[in-house]
C-alpha positions, 0 to 999 in steps of 0.5 A, spaced: 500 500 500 505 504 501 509 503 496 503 503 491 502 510 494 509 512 492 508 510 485 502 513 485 506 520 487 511 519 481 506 518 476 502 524 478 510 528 478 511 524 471 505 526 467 506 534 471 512 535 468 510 531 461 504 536 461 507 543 461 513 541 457 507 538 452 503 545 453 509 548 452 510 545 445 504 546 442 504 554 445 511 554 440 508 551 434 501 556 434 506 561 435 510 559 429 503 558 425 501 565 427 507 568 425 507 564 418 500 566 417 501 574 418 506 572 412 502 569 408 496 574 408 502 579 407 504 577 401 496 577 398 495 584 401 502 586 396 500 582 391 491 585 391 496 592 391 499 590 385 506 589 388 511 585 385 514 578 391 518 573 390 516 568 386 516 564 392 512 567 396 507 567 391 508 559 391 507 559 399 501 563 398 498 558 392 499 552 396 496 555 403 489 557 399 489 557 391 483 561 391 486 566 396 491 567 390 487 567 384 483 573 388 490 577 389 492 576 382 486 578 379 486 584 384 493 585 383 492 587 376 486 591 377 490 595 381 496 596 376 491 598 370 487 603 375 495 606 377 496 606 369 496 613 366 492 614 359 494 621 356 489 622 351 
């Protein structure tokens, strides 16, 4: 009984210390998502603007959300015709 209650304690500090180094991990990794995500929605905000990005940035930006990436060109040469100059 003693020795069951030992084991017990032990377990209860093993799945302590498991749990925050766990609790930690998937804190860093929603870190690094929100931070690859501000990335990425930065390259569709420069592209709708009719900016040039590298190409892969815009290859990271299609494989997140092709539809996205559609949407931005389309806008992005929008942006570039209204920026054109017509003299007449």
């Amino acid at each position: 009984d003693e020795y069951q209650n030992y084991v017990n304690q032990l377990m209860a500090q093993w799945e302590g210390k498991f749990n925050s180094v766990v609790a930690k991990q998937q804190g860093e990794a929603a870190k690094d998502y929100g931070e690859e995500m501000g990335k990425i929605m930065t390259v569709a905000r420069r592209l709708m603007h009719g900016d040039q990005v590298p190409m892969q940035d815009e290859k990271k930006l299609m494989e997140y959300d092709k539809d996205l990436y559609i949407m931005a060109k389309n806008a992005g040469m929008m942006a570039r015709l209204e920026k054109r100059k017509k003299y007449l």
